[in-house]
N, C-alpha and C positions, 0 to 999 in steps of 0.2 A: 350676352345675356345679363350679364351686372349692369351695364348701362341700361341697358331696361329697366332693372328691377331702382337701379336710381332715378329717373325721370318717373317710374310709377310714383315713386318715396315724394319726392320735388311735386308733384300735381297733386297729393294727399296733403301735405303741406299748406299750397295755395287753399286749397277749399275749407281744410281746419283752423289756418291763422290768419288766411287774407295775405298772404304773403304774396310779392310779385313775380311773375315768371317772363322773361322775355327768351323767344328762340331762336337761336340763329340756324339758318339754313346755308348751311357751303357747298354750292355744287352740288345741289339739289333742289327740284321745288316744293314747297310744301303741297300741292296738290299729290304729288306720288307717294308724299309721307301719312296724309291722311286717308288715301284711298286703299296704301299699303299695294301700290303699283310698283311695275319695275323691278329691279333688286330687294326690295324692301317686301313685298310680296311673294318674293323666291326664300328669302330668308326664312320667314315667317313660315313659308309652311311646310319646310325643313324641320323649325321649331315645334310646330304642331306633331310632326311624326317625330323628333324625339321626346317630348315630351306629354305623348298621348297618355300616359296615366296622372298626368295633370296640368290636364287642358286649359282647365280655367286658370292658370298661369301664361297663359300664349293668348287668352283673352284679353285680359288685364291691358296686356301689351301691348295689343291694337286697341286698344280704346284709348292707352296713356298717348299712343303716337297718332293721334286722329283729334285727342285735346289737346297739345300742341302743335298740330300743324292749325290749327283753329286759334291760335294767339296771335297776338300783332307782334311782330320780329323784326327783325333782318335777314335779306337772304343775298347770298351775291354770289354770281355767274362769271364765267370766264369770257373774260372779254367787255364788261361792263363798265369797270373800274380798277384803279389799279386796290392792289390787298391791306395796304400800309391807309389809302383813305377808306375805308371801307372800317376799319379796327379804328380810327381817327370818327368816324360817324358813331361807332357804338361807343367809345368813349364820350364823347359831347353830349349825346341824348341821355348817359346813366349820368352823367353829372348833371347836367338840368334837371333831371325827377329829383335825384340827391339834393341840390339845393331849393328847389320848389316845397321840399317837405325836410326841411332840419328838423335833427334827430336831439334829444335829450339827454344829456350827460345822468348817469345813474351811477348807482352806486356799484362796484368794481366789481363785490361778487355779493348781490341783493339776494340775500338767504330767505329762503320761504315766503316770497312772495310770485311763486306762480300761480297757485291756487287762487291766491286773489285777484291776479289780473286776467286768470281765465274765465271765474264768475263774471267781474266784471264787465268784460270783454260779450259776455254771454247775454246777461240784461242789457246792452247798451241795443241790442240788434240791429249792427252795423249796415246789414242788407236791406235794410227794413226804409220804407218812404217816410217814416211818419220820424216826428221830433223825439227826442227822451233823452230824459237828464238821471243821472243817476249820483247819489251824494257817500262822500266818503267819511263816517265819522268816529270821533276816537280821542283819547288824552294824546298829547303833546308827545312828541320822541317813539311812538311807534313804528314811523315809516309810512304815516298816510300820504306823504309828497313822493317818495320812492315809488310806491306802488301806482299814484296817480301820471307820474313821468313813466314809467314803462307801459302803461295801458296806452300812453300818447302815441308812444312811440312804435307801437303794435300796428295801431289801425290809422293813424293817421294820412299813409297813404290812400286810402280810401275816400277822404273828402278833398273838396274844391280847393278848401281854403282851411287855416287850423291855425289857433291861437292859444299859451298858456300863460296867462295873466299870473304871473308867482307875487306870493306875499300881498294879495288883497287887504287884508286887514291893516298892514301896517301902509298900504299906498292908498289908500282910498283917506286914511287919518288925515292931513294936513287939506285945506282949502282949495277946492279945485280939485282933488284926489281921484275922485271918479269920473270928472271929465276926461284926466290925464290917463284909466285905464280905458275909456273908450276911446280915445284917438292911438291907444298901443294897439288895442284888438281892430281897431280899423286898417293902420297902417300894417299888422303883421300879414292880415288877412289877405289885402287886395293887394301888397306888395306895393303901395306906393313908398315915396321916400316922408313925407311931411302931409298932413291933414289936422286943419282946426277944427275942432269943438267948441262951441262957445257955453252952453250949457246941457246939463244932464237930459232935461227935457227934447234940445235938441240933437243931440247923441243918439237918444234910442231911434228917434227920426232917420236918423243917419242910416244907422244902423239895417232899422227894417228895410230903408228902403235901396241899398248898394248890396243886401247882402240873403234878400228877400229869394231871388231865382239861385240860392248856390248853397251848396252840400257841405256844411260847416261842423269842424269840430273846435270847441270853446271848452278850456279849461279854465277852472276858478280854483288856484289854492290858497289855502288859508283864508274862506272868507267866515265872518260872525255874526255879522249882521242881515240880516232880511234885503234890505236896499242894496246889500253889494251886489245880490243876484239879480239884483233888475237894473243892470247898466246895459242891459242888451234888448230888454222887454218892459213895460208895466204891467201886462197881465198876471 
């Protein structure tokens, strides 16, 4: 019954933070877990008649074990593979989403900023098709970089590809500056190793068009000027 009431916790989680959930199935199929067949369907309605004065607690529970047998997993059978590669598979796939979406060093213990990266989190509307930029602004030594690194670091699973450009102000200053942030947001993006820019003009070109079909998160900190934010666009 706790493990229940934890995979409920874990699936309320995924739909309020966007948090990932992968499930693994052992010696089971997920078809029996989401139809709640089998043992899993004997259990359950054991459950139901002890817990007939709160049913909608036995509800819950088939619905939490019907959204995870409806996620992309692992599952592994006897006789399929040996146990040691099977734990060897799910290791290699969490470290390739792990490293596909690196994560942001923050601050050890960032005081009162949940609030703000849960608004923020909130207007970005990460589900949502459409573009939106949302701007962080404030005197010096607040914590607008803190807060903007943990917003990253929230949702960034969520896009294709994810870029944050730190210290705009001071790297776009020297000649060449803003080419040299659009071949970072290019290379971070598409994960190549080396890509030229020849000019700003040519950049945004780039830009629209390598990065046109993909679900993108771009951060800009510290920028001041009006032109920083159009190293991706002129519109």
């Amino acid at each position: 019954m706790q493990c229940l009431d934890v995979l409920d916790k874990i699936l309320e989680c995924k739909k309020l933070k966007q948090q990932k959930v992968w499930p693994i199935f052992y010696k089971v199929e997920p078809s029996d877990v989401r139809h709640q067949r089998g043992s899993f369907g004997e259990e359950l309605a054991k459950h139901e008649c002890k817990f007939k004065n709160n049913i909608h607690k036995v509800h819950r529970w088939r619905k939490a074990l019907s959204e995870a047998a409806n996620l992309s997993g692992w599952t592994f059978s006897d006789g399929d593979r040996h146990e040691s590669q099977f734990i060897r598979e799910i290791v290699d796939d969490v470290l390739e989403e792990l490293s596909s979406h690196a994560y942001l060093d923050v601050a050890t213990y960032p005081v009162g900023i949940e609030s703000y990266v849960g608004e923020i989190n909130k207007r970005l509307e990460v589900g949502e098709e459409s573009v939106c930029m949302v701007g962080i602004w404030g005197t010096g030594g607040i914590g607008k970089t803190t807060i903007a690194k943990a917003v990253y670091n929230l949702i960034v699973h969520e896009f294709d590809g994810s870029c944050f450009l730190a210290n705009v102000r001071e790297n776009s200053m020297p000649h060449g500056g803003l080419v040299q942030l659009q071949e970072t947001l290019l290379i971070d993006i598409l994960k190549v190793k080396k890509l030229k820019v020849t000019n700003v003009d040519k950049g945004v070109a780039m830009i629209k068009k390598r990065l046109s079909n993909k679900k993108v998160l771009l951060i800009l900190d510290d920028v001041n000027q009006l032109e920083q934010l159009h190293i991706s666009s002129r519109v």
